[in-house]
C-alpha positions in Angstrom: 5.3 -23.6 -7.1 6.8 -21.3 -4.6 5.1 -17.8 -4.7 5.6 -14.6 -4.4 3.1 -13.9 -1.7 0.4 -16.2 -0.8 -3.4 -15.5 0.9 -3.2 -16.0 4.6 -6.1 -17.8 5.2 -7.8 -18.7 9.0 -9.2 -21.7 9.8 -12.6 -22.0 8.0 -14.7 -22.4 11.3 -13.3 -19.2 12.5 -14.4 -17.2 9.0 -17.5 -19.1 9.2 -18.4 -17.8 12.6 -18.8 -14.2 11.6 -20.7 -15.8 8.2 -23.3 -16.4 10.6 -23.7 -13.6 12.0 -24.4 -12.0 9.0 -26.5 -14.7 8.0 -28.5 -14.5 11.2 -28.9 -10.9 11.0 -29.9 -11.0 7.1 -27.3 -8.0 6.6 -25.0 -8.2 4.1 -24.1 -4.5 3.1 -24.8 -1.1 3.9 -22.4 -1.1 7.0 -23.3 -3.9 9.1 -22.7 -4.8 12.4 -19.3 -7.0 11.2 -18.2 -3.6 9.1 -18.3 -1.3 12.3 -16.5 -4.1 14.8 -14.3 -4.4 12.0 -13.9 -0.5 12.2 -13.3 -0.4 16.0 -11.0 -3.3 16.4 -8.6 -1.9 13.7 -9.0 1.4 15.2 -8.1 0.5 18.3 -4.8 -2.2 16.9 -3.2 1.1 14.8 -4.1 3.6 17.0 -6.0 5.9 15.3 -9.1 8.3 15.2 -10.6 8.3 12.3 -11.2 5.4 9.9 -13.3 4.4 7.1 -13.0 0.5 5.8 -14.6 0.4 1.7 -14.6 -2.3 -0.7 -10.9 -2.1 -2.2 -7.4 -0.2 -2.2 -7.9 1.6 -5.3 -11.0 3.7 -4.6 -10.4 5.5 -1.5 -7.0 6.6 -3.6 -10.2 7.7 -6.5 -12.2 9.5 -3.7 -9.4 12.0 -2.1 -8.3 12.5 -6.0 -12.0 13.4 -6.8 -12.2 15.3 -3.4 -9.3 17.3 -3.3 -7.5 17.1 -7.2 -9.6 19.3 -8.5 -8.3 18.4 -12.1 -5.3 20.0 -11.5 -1.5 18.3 -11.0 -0.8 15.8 -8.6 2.7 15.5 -7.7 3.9 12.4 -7.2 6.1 9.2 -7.2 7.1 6.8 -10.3 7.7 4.0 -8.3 4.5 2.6 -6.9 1.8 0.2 -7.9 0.6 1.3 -11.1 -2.8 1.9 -9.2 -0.9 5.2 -8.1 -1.0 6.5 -11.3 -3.9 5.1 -13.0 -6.2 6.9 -9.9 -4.8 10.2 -10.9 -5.1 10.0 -14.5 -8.4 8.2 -14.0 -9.6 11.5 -12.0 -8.9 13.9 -14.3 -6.1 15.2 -12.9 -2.2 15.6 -14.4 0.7 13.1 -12.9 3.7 15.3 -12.2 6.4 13.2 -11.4 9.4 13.3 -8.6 12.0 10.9 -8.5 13.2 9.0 -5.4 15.9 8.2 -3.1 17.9 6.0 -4.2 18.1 4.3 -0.9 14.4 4.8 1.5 12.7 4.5 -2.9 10.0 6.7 -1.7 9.7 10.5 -3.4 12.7 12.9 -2.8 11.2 15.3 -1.0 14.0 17.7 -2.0 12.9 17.3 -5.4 9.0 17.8 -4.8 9.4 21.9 -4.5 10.2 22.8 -7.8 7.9 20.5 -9.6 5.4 22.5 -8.2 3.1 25.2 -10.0 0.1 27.2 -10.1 -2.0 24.2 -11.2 -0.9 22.3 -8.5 -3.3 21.1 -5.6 -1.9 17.8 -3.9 1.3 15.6 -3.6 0.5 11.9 -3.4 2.8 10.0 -2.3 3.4 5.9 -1.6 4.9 4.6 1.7 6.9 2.3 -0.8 7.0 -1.5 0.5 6.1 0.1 3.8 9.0 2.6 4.2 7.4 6.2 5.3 7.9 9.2 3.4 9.6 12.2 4.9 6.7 13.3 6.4 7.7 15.9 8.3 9.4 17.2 5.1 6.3 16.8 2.8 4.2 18.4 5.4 5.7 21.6 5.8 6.1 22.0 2.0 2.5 21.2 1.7 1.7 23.6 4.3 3.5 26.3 2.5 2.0 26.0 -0.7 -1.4 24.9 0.6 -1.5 21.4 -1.2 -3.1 18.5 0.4 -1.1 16.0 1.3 -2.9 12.4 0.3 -0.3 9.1 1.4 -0.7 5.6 -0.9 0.0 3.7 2.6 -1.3 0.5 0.8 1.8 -1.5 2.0 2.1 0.3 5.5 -0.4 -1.5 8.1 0.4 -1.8 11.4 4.0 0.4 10.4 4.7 3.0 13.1 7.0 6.3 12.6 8.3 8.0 15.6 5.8 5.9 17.6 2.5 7.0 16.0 0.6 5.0 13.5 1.7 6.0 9.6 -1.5 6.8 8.6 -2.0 9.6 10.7 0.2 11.6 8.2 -1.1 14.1 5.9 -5.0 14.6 5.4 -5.5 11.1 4.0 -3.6 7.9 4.1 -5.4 5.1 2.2 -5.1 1.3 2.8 -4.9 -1.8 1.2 -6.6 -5.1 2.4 -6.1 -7.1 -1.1 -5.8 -11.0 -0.2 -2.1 -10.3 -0.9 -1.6 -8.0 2.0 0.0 -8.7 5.5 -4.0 -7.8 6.8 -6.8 -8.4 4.7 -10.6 -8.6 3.8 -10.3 -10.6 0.7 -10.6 -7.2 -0.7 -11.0 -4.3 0.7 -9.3 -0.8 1.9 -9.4 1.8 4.2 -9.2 5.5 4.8 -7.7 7.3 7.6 -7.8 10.9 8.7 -7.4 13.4 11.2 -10.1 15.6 11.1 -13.7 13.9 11.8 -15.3 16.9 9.1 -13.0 15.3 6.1 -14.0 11.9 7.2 -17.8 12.9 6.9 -16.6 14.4 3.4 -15.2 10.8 2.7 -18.1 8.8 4.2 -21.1 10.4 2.2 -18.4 10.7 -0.8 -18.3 6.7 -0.5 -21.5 6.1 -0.1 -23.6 7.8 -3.0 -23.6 11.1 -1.2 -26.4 10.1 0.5 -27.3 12.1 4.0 -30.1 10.1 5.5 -32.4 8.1 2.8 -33.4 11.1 0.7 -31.2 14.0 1.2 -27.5 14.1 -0.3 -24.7 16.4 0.9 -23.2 15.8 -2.8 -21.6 13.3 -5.7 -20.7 10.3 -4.4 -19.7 6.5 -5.4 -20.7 3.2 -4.1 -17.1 2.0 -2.3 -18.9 0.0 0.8 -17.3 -2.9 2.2 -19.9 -5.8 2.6 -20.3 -7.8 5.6 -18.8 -11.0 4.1 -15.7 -9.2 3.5 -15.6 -7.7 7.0 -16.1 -11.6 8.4 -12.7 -12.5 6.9 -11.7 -9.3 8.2 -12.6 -10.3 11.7 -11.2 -13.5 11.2 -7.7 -12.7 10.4 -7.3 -10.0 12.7 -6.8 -12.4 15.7 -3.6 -13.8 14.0 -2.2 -10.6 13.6 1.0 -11.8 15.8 1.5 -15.0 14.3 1.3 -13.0 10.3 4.0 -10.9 11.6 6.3 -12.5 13.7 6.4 -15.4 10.8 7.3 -12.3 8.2 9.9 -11.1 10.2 11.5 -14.3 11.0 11.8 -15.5 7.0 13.0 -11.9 6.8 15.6 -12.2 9.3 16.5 -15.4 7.3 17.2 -13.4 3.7 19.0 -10.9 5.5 21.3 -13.5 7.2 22.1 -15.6 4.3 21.6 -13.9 0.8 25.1 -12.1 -0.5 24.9 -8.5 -1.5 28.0 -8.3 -2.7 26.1 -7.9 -5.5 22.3 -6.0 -4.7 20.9 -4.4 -1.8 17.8 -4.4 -0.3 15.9 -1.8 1.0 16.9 1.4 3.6 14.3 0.8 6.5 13.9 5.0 7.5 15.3 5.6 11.2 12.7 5.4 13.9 9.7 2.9 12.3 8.6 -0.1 13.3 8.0 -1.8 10.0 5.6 -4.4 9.5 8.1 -6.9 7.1 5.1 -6.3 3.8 8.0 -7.1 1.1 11.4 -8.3 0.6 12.8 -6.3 -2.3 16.3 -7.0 -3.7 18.2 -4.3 -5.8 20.7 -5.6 -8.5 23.3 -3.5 -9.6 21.5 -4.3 -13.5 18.8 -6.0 -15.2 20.7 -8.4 -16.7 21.6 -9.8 -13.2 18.3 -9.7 -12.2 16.9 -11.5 -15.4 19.8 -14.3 -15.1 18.3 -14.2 -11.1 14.6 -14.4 -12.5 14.7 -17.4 -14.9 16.8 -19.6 -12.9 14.1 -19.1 -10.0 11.6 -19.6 -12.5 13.4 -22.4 -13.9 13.2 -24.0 -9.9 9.5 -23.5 -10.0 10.3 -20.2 -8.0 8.2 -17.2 -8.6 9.5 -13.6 -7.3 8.0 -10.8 -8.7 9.5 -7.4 -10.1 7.4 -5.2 -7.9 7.6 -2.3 -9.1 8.1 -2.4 -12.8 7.7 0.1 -15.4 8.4 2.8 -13.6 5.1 4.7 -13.8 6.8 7.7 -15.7 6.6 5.5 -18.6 3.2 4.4 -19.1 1.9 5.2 -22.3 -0.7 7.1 -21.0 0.9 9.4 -19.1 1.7 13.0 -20.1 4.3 13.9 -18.1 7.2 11.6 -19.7 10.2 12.9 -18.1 13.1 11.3 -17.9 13.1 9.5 -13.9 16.4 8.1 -13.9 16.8 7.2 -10.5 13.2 4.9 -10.7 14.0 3.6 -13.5 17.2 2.3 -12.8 15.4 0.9 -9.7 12.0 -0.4 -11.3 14.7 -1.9 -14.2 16.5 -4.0 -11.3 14.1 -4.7 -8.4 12.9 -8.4 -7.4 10.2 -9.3 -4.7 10.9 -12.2 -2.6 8.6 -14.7 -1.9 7.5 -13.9 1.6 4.2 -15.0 3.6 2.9 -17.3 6.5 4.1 -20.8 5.8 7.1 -20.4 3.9 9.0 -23.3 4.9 12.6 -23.1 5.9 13.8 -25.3 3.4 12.3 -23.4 0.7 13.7 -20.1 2.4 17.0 -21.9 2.2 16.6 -23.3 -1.9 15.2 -19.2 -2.8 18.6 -18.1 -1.6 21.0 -21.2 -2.6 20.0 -20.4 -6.4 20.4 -16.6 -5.4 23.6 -16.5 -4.6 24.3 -19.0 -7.0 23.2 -16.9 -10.0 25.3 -14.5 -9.5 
């Protein structure tokens, strides 16, 4: 069976290295020494100031909703992970949703403005597949309504934007290290932020709100990463190169050979360095793309229709309106399979029955 995505996993000797470490130490939470060379070295690889690693991709998105919601609407995208929504409703807070460009299928920023109202107090937005935002347009709406800006950046490691890291936009970008991701802890996640007094804010908030052993600055949660996740952290982190040059190159591949006279993929936004996290094709309906899907599936092929519903949709959302441009997209979309050790001649049977199919 030929996957949609597949763990990268490093030689067992290498992960078993950092094991021992913890072992030796008899630390195996509570911010060990892996956690903080975990920290550095991934602050030092993306380039940025402030960082926080926690225990999944999910809560730190929980944390800045609980943090900076305040119950009230959340404007935001249909087309994410459904972990988008669920964090906001999951908060308290209301999902307003803003469609998407039809071609970058992140939120259309010249849509955000008049969704907003007086209970308004954040956008969220996701880095879809990778591909930023308008950040700069986001930022200076934000700015003039005084909304905080919080970035779903779980598919946007190592991406750059106009040379600087993507998750040095708005006042928190969150991160996913899921064993599906290009970089991960097994599981795991990140915050990042620019200001070292919101990231003291986020560290007590993850960590029970304790300040020192019997003192708390306020409510908090238990989202630490333990040390056995940051030893597979460690361990991957060398292969880095080889994760992404090995992407790119079965990307290069799709782009080459599949025919889009019939889909598209996905508009790349001018100036980033993307880091080659999905392969999304677009059909032109859902009745291609199910024709597409079973004769993969039929091959022992499995893609994946990331992301489908749109979120507009879920039942338990009260904001139902109509999204047209996500749902046309959710309706047609297919992941390609895409990871370390994709061999050619499977790259070269995924888009045979492709182009076949259609």
């Amino acid at each position: 069976m030929i996957t949609v995505t597949k763990t990268f996993l490093p030689p067992i000797a290498e992960y078993m290295h950092f094991v021992q470490r913890a072992w030796d130490k008899q630390w195996l939470t509570n911010r060990g020494e892996l956690v903080l060379e975990l920290e550095d070295k991934l602050r030092d690889y993306l380039k940025v100031e402030n960082i926080l690693i926690v225990n999944n991709g999910t809560i730190p998105l929980q944390i800045a909703l609980k943090l900076f919601g305040n119950g009230g609407e959340i404007i935001t995208t249909p087309f994410s992970y459904v972990a988008t929504t669920a964090a906001i409703v999951w908060e308290h807070c209301k999902p307003v949703f803003v469609d998407i460009h039809p071609e970058f299928l992140t939120i259309d920023e010249t849509k955000i403005e008049a969704a907003i109202t007086d209970k308004t107090t954040a956008i969220l937005a996701t880095h879809v597949f990778g591909n930023p935002c308008d950040v700069e347009a986001i930022a200076v709406i934000a700015k003039k309504h005084n909304l905080t800006v919080i970035y779903d950046a779980a598919h946007a490691f190592g991406v750059t934007y106009n040379g600087e890291s993507l998750f040095n936009f708005g006042d928190v970008s969150t991160c996913s290290f899921h064993a599906t991701k290009l970089f991960h802890t097994s599981e795991g996640g990140a915050f990042f932020c620019k200001d070292a007094d919101m990231r003291h804010r986020l560290f007590y908030s993850h960590n029970f709100g304790h300040n020192g052993p019997h003192d708390f600055h306020g409510v908090g949660i238990n989202a630490k990463i333990s040390e056995l996740q940051a030893a597979m952290g460690l361990a991957v982190f060398p292969h880095l190169p080889e994760i992404i040059a090995a992407r790119k190159e079965i990307v290069s591949f799709y782009e080459a050979h599949l025919n889009f006279d019939r889909f598209r993929t996905i508009k790349i936004r001018e100036n980033t360095v993307w880091n080659y996290s999905y392969y999304p094709i677009i059909f032109e309906s859902e009745a291609q793309l199910l024709k597409t899907e079973q004769l993969l599936l039929q091959n022992d092929i499995m893609p994946r229709r990331y992301f489908y519903p749109s979120l507009n949709t879920l039942p338990y959302c009260e904001d139902n309106s109509s999204m047209p441009v996500s749902e046309e997209v959710a309706a047609a979309v297919l992941c390609l399979p895409l990871y370390v050790g994709l061999e050619l001649e499977s790259q070269e049977k995924i888009v045979s029955l492709i182009n076949a199919s259609l």
